[in-house]
KOLMAR-418744 format. One line per 10 residues: number of its first residue (from 1); their letters; for each residue x, y, z of N, C-alpha, C. Coordinates in pm, whole numbers, always signed. Layout:
N
NUM) a) X,Y,Z,X,Y,Z,X,Y,Z  ...
This chain:
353
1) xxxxxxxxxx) +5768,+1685,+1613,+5706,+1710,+1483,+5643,+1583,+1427  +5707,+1480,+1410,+5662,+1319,+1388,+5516,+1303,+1492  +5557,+1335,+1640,+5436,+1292,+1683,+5311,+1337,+1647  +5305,+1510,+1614,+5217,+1608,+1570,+5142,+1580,+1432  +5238,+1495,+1361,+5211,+1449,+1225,+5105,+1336,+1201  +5154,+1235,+1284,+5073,+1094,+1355,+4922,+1179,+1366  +4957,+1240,+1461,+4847,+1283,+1548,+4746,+1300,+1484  +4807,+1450,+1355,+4717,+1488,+1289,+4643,+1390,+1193  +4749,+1320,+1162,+4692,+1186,+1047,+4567,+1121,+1114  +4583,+1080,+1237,+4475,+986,+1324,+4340,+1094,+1341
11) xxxxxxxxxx) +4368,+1221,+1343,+4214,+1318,+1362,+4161,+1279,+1274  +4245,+1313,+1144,+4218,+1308,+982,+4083,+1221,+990  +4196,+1122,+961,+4100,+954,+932,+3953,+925,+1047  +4000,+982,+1178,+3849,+924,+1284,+3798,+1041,+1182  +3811,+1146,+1185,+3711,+1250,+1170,+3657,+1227,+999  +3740,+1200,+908,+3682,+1176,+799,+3585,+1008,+824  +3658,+953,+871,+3546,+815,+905,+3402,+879,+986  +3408,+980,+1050,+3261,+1051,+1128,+3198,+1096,+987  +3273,+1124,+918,+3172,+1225,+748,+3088,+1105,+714  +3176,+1002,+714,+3157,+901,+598,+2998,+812,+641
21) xxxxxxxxxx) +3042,+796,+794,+2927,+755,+853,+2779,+824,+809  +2862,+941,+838,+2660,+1066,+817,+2639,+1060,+684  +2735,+993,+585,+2714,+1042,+467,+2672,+925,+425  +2629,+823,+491,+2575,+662,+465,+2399,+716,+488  +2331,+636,+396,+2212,+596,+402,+2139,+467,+455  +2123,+436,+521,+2087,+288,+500,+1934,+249,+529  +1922,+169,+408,+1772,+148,+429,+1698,+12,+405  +1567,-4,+478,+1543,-123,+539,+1384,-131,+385  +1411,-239,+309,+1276,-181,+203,+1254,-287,+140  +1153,-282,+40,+1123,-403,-16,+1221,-374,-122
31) xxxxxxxxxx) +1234,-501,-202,+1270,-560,-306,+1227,-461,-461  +1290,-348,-515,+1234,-329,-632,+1216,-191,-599  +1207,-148,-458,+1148,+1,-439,+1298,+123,-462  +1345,+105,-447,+1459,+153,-455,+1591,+143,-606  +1515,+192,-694,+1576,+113,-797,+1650,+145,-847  +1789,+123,-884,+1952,+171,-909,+1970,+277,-993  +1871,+276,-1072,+1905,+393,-1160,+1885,+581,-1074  +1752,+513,-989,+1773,+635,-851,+1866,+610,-755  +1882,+510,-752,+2011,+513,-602,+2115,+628,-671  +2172,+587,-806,+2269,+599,-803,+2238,+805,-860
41) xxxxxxxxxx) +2133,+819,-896,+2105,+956,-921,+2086,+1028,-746  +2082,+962,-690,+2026,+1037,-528,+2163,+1051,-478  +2270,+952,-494,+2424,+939,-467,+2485,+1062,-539  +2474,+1080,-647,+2511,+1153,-730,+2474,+1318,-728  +2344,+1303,-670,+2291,+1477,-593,+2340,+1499,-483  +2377,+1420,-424,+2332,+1455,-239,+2455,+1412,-204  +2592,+1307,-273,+2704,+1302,-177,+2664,+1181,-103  +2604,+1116,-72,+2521,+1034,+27,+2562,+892,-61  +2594,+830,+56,+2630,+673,-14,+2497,+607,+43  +2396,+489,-63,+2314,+431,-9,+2380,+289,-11
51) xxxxxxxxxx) +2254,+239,+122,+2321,+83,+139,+2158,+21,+171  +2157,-72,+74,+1997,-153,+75,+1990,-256,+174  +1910,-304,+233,+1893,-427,+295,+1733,-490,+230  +1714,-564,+206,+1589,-625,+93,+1482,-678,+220  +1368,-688,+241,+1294,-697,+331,+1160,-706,+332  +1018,-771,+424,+917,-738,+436,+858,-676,+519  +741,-676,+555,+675,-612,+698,+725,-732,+867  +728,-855,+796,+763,-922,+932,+935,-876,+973  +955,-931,+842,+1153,-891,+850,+1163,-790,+932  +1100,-672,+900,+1141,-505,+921,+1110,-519,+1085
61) xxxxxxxxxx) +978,-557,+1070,+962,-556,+1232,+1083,-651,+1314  +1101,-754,+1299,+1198,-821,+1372,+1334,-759,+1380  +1420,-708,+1289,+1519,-667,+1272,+1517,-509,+1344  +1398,-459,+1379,+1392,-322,+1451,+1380,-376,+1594  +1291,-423,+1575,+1231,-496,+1773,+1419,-554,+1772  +1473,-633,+1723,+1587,-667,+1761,+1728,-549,+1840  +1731,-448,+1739,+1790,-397,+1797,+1731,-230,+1843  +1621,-272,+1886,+1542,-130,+1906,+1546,-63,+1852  +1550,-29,+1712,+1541,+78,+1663,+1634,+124,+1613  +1773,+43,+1581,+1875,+78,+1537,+1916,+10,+1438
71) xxxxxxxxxx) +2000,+34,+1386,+2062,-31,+1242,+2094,+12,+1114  +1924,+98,+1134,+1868,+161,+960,+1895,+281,+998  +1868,+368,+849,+1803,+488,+869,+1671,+539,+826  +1607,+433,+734,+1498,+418,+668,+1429,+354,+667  +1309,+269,+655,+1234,+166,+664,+1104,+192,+581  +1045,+83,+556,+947,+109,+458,+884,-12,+500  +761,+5,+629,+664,-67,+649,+511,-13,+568  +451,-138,+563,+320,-84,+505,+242,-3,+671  +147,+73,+608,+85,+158,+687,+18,+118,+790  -44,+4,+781,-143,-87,+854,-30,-152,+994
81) xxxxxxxxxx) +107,-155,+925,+169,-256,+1055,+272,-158,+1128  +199,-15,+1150,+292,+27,+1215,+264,+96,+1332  +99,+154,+1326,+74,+190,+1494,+81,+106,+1634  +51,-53,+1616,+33,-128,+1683,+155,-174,+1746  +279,-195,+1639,+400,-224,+1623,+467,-75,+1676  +428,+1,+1695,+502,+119,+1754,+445,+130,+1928  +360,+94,+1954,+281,+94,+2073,+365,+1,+2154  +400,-64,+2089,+472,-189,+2196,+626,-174,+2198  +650,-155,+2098,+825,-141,+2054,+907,-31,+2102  +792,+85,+2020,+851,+201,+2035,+999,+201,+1918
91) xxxxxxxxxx) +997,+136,+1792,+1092,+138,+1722,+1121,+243,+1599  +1071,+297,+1583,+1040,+454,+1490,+1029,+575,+1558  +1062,+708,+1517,+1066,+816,+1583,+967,+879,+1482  +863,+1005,+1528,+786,+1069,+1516,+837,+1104,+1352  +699,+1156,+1275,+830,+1283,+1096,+798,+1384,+1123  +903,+1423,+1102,+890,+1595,+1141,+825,+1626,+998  +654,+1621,+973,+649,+1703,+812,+720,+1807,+775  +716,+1938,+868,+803,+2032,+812,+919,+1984,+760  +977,+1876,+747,+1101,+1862,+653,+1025,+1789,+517  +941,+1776,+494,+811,+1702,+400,+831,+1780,+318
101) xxxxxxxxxx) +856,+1773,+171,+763,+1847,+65,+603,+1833,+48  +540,+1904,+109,+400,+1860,+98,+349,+1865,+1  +385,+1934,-106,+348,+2004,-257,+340,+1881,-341  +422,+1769,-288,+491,+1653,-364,+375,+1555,-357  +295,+1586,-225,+241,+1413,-233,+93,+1447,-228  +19,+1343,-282,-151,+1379,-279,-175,+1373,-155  -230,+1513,-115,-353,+1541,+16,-388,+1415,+105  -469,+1336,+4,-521,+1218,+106,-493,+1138,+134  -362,+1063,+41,-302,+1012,+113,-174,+985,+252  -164,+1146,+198,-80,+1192,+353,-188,+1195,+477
111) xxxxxxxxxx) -312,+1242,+443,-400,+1263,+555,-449,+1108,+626  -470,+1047,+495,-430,+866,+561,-388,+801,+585  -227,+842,+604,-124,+750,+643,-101,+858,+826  -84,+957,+843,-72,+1017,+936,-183,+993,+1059  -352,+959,+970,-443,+929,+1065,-381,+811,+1109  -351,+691,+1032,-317,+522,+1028,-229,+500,+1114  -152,+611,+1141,+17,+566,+1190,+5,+671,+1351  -86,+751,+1419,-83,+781,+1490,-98,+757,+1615  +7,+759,+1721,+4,+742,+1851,+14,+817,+1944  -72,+833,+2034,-59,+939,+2141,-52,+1130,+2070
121) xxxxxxxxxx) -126,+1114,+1946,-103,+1265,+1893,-17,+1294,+1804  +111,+1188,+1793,+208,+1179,+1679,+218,+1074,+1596  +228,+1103,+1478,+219,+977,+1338,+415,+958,+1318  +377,+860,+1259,+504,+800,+1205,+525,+755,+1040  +489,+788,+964,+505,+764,+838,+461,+857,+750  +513,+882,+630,+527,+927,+463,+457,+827,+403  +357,+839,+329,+316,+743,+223,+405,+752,+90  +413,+645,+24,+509,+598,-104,+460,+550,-206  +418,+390,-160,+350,+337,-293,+198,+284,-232  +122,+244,-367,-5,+182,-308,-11,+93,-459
131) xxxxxxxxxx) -146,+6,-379,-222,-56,-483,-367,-88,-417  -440,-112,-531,-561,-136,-498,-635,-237,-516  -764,-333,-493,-863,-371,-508,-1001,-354,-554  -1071,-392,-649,-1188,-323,-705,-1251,-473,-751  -1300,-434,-870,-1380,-486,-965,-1270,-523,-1109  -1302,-622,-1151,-1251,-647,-1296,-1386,-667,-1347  -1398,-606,-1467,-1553,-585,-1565,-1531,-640,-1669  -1639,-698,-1728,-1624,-721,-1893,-1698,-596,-1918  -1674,-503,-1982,-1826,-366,-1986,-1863,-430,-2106  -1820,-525,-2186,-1905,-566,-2296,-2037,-627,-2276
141) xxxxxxxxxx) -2036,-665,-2139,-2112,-823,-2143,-2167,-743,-1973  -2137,-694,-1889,-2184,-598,-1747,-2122,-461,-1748  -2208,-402,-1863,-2181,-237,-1897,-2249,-188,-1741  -2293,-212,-1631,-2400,-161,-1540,-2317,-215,-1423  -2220,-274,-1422,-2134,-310,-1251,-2045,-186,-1227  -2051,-113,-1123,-1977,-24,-1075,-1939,-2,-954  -2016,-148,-837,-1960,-146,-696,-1951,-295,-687  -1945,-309,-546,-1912,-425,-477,-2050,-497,-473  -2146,-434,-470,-2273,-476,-493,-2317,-580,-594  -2226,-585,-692,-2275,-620,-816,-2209,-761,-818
151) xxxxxxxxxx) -2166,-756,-699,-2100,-959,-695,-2212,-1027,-607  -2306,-926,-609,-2479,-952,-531,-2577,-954,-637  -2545,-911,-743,-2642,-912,-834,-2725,-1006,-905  -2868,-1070,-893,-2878,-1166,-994,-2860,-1141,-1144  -2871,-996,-1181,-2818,-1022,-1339,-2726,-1081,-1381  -2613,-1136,-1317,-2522,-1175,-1361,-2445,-1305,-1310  -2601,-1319,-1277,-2551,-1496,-1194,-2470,-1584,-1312  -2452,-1649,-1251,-2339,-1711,-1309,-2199,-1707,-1303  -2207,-1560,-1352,-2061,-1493,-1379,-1985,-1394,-1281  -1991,-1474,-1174,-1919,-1373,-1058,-1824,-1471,-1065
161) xxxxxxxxxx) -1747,-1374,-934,-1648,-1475,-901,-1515,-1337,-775  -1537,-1426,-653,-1474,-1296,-535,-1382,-1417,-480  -1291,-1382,-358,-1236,-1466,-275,-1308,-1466,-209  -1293,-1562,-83,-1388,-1562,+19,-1294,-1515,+149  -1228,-1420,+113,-1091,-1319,+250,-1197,-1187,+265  -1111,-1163,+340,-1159,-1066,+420,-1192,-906,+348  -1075,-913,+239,-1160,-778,+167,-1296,-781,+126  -1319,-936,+43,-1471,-906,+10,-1572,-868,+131  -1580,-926,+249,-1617,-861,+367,-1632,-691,+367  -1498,-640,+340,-1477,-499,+380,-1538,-425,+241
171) xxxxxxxxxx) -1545,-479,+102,-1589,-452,+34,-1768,-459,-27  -1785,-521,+23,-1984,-580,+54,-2003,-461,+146  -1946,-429,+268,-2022,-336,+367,-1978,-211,+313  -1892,-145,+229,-1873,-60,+222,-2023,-30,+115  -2017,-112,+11,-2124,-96,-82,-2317,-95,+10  -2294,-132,+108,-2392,-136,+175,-2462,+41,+264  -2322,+132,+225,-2339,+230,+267,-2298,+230,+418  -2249,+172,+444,-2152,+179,+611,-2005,+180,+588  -1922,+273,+685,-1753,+237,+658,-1749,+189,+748  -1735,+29,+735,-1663,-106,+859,-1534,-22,+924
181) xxxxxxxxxx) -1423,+32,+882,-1303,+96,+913,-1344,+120,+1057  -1480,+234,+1039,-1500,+315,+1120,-1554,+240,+1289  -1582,+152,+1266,-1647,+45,+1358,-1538,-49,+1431  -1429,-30,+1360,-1263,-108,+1424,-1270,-84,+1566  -1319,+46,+1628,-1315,+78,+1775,-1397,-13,+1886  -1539,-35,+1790,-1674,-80,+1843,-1660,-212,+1784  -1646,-330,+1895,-1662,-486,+1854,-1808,-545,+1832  -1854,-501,+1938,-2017,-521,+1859,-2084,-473,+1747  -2052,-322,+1738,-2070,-280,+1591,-2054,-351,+1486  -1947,-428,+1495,-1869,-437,+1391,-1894,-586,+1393
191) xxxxxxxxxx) -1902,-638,+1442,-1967,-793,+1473,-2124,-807,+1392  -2246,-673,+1449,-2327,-686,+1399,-2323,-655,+1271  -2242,-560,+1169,-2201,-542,+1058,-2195,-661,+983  -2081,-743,+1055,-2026,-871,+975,-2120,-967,+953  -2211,-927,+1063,-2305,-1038,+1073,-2420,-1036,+944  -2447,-873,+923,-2531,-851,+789,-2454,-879,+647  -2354,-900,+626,-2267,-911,+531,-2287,-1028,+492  -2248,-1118,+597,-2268,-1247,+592,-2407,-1301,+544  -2529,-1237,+565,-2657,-1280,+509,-2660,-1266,+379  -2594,-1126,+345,-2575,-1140,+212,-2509,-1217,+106
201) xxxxxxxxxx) -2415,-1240,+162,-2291,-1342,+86,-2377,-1479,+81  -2402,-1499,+194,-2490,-1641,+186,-2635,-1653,+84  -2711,-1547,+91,-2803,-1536,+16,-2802,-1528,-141  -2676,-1450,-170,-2610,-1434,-333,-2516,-1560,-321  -2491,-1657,-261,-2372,-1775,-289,-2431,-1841,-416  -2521,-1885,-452,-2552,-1933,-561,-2555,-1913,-755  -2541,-1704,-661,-2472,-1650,-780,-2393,-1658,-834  -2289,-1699,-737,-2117,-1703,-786,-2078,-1823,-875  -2007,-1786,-1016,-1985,-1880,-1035,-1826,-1971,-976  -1783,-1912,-875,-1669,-1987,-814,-1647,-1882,-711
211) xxxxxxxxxx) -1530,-1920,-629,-1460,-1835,-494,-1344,-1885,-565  -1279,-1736,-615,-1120,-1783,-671,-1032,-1772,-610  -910,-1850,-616,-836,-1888,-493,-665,-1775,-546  -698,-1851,-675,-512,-1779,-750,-605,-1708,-880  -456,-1600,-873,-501,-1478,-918,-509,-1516,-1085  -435,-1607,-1155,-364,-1602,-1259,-516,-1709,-1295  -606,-1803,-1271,-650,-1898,-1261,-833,-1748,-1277  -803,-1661,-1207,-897,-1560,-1263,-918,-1475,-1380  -798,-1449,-1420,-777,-1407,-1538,-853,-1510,-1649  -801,-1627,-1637,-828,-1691,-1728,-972,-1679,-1771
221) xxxxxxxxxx) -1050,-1698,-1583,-1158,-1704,-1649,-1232,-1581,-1685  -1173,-1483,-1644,-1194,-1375,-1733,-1216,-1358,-1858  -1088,-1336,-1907,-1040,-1425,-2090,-1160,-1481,-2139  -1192,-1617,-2114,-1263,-1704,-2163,-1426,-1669,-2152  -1430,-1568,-2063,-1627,-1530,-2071,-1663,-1611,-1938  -1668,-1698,-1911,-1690,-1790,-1764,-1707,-1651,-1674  -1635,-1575,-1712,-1699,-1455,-1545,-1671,-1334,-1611  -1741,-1246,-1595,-1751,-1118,-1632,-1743,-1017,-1533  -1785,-1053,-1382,-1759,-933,-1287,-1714,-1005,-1193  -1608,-988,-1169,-1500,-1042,-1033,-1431,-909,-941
231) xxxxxxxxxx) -1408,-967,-824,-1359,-876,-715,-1202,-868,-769  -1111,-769,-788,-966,-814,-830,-889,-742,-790  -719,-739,-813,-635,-601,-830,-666,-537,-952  -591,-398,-899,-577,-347,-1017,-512,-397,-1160  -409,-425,-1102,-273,-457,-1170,-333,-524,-1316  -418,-669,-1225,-512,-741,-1309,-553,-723,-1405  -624,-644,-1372,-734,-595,-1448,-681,-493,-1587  -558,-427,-1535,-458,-342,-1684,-421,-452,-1733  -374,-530,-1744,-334,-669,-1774,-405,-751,-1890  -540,-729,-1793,-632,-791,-1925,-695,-652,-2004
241) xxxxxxxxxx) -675,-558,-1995,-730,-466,-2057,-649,-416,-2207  -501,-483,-2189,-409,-456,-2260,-441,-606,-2383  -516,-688,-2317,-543,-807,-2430,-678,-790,-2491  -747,-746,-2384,-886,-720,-2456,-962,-568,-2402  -975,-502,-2506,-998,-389,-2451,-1164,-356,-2370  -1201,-475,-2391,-1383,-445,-2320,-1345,-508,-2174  -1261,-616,-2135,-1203,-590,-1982,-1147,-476,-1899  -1152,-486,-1808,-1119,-345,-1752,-1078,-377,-1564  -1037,-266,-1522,-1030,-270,-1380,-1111,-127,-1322  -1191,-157,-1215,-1293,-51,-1226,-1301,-11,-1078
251) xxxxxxxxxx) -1317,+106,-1094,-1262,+147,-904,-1417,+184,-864  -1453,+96,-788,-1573,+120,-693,-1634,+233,-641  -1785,+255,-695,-1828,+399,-666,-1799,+401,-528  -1799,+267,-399,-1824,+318,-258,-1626,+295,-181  -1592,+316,-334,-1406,+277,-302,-1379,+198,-308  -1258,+162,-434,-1149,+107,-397,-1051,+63,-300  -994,-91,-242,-953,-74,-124,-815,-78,-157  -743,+15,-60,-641,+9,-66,-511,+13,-6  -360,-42,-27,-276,-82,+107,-137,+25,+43  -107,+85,+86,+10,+214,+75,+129,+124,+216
261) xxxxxxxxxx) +264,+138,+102,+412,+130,+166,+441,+256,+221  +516,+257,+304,+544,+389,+346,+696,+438,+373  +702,+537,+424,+874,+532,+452,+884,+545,+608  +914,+558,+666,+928,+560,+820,+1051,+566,+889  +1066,+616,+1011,+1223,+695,+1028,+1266,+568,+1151  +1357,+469,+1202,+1363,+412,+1276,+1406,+504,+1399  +1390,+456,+1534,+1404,+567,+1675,+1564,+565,+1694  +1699,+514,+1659,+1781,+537,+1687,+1870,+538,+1543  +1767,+568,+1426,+1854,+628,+1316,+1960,+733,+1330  +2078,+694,+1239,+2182,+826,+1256,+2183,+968,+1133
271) xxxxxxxxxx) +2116,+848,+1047,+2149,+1004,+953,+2003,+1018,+927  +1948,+1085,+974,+1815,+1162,+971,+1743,+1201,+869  +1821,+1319,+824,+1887,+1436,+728,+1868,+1363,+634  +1932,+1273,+603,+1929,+1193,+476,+1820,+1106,+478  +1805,+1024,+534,+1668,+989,+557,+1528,+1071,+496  +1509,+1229,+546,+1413,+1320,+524,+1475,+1298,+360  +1603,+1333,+277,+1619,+1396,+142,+1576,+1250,+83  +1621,+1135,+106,+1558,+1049,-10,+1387,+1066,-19  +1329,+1069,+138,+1208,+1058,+122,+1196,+1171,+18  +1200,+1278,+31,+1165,+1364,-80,+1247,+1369,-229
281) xxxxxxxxxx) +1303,+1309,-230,+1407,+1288,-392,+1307,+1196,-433  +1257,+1056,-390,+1180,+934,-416,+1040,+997,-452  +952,+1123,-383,+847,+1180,-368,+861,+1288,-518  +968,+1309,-580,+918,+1413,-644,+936,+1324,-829  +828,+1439,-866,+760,+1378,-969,+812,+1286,-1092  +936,+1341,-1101,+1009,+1273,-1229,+1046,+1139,-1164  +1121,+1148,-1023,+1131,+1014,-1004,+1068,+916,-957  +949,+970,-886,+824,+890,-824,+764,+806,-984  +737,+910,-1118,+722,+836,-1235,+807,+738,-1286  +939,+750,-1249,+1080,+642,-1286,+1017,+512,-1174
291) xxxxxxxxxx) +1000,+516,-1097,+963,+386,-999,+858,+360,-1042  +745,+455,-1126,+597,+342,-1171,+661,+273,-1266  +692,+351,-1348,+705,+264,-1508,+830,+148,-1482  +906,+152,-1367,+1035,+53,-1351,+928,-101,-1280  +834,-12,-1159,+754,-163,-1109,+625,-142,-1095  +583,-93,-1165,+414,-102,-1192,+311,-36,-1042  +372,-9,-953,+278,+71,-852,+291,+209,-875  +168,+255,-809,+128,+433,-838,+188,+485,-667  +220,+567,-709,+231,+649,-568,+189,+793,-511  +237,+815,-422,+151,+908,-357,+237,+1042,-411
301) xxxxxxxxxx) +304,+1083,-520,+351,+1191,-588,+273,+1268,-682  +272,+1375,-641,+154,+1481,-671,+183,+1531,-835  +152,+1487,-946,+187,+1496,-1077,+283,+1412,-1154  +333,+1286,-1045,+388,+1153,-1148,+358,+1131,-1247  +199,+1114,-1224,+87,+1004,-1347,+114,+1120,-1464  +156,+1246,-1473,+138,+1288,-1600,+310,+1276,-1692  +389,+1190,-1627,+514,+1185,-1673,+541,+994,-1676  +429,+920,-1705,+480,+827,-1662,+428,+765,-1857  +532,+647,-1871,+517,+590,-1964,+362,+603,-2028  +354,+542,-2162,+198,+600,-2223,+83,+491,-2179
311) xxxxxxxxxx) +163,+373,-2194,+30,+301,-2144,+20,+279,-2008  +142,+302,-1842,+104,+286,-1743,+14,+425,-1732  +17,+556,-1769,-38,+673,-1816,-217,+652,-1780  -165,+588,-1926,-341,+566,-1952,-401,+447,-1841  -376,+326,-1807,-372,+270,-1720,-433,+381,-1574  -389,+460,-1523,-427,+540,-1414,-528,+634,-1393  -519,+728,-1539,-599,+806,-1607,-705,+767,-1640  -769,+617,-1694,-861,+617,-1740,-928,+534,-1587  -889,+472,-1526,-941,+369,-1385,-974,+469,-1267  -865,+606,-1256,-874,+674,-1105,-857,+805,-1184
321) xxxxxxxxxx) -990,+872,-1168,-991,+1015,-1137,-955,+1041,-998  -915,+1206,-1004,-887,+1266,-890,-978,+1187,-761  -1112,+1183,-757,-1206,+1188,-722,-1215,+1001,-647  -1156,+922,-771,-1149,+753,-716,-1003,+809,-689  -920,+814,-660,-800,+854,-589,-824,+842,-423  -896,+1019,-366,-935,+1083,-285,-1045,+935,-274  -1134,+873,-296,-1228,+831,-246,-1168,+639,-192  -1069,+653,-242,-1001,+515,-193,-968,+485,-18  -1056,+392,+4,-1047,+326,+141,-906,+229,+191  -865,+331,+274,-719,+247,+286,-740,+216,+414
331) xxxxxxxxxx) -633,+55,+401,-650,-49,+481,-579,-15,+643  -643,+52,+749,-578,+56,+862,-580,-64,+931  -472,-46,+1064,-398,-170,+1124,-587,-231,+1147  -565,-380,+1195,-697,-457,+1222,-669,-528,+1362  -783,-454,+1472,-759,-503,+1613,-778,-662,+1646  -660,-736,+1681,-679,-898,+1675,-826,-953,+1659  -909,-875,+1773,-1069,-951,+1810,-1119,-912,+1691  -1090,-861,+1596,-1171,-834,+1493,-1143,-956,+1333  -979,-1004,+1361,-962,-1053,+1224,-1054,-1205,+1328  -1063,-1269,+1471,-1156,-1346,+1450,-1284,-1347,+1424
341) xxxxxxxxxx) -1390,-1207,+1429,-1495,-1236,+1407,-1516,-1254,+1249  -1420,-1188,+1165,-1435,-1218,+1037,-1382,-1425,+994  -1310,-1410,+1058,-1273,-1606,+1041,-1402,-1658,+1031  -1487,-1578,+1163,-1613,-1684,+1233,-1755,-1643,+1046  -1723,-1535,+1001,-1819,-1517,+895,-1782,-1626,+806  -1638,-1583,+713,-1569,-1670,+628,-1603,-1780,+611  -1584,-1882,+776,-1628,-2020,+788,-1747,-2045,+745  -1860,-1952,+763,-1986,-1954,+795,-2059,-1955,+649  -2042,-1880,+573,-2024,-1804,+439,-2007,-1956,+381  -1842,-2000,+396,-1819,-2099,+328,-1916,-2259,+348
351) xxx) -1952,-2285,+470,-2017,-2365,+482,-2158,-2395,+421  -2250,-2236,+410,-2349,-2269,+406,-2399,-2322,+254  -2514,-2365,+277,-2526,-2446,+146,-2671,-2293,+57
């Protein structure tokens, strides 16, 4: 009877230690995305204990390539670093959408993270959060800037002001009426592209009144009138719109560019299941709005923006219609030979007199 007792005690405990395991979350994410007041509401629905590990895109990758694919149950690489990084690794397993709320997340950006993340016919990621790149406007002073074009403009010589990286590149050709994206396949294409970009940049250099380096150092000269149409974030641009209301952040008739976090399933995750329910607990509307108004990014949740604090609200509402939403150019992975032919512009750009 004693031994039977033991016995049963020892099933007990392995077998309740097997619950406890499946009933762990663990996830691999940035800093801020995951924020306690949902942990502890997702704990509180689902039974599910979460466990954070804080992280970036290099981290995530190393710590997966390390142990192939094991460790997590969740991960949250940006979109851009994960087909290439799956090609070689093989450290993520396919999403089953059918476990997706599709209802939950905007159309295009599922349709752009699934194109972004696909290998051999199968994708690997959920889109989550994004942000963007555009224009910061004075409309007081350049009521008439509405693309990328307009950091080409002589009306407003003087008062530009872009980095000299690689978005403005991707942002000049888009305004030129070509999608560079589309040319990632074709090196010459895309060479001769860069190469017209570059005439331009060089030809308008005299316009600019600077190549700004730090973000905070733009603002200013925002503020102060010194520049009126600059290449920027969004973020920025609400920022100064909240000090002066004729600044603005302005989403590009030929698109906004933009970089989406994602969620992604690692290849030797254990709890799956759970894995699929946060993605969709995080995706639906009340709490996708609890993560804008907690850290200032928009996400890919299909009716957030109408539950989210009044001025991140207006902030979204008045910068991205449906339409600059859907028309936003997001940043897929970039084939090595390509980030050098852009170095070889950059240099070129920068040199010339």
């Amino acid at each position: 009877m004693k031994k039977l007792t033991v016995l049963a005690l020892t099933t007990s405990i392995l077998f309740s230690g097997n619950l406890f395991a499946k009933d762990t979350l663990k996830i691999l994410t940035w800093k801020g995305y995951a924020p306690q007041a949902l942990v502890k509401k997702f704990e509180k629905e689902t039974g599910i204990n979460v466990e954070l590990t804080y992280s970036n895109n290099e981290e995530m990758i190393a710590k997966l390539r390390a142990t192939r694919g094991a460790g997590f149950d969740l991960a949250q690489p940006s979109q851009d670093r994960i087909s290439s990084v799956q090609a070689k690794y093989k450290i993520y397993k396919p999403i089953d959408y059918s476990k997706i709320n599709n209802a939950n997340v905007v159309p295009s950006m599922l349709t752009a993270v699934k194109k972004n993340t696909k290998i051999k016919g199968k994708s690997y990621a959920v889109p989550f959060c994004y942000g963007t790149s555009g224009l910061i406007v004075n409309k007081k002073l350049a009521p008439d800037a509405k693309d990328y074009s307009d950091l080409l403009n002589p009306k407003y010589s003087g008062k530009i002001s872009y980095r000299l990286k690689r978005p403005t590149l991707i942002g000049v050709a888009f305004s030129k009426g070509t999608n560079p994206f589309e040319k990632y396949t074709d090196v010459k294409a895309y060479s001769t592209l860069m190469d017209s970009v570059a005439k331009d940049l060089i030809t308008a250099k005299p316009l600019a009144h600077n190549y700004w380096a730090n973000g905070d150092t733009l603002l200013s000269m925002l503020r102060s009138g010194e520049v009126t149409v600059a290449m920027g974030w969004d973020g920025g641009g609400w920022k100064l719109h909240k000090e002066n209301p004729d600044i603005d952040f302005v989403a590009p008739k030929s698109g906004a560019l933009g970089w989406i976090d994602t969620f992604a399933i690692p290849s030797k995750a254990k709890n799956v299941e759970g894995a699929y329910k946060w993605i969709n607990f995080m995706l639906k509307p009340e709490n996708a709005a609890y993560f804008t108004n907690d850290q200032g990014y928009g996400t890919a949740s299909n009716g957030a923006t109408k539950l989210l604090d009044a001025e991140k609200k207006d902030n979204f509402e008045r910068t991205f219609s449906q339409a600059d939403i859907d028309n936003i150019n997001w940043y897929p992975p970039v084939p090595a030979k390509l980030e050098k032919i852009e170095g070889k512009i950059l240099d070129l750009v920068k040199s010339s007199k």
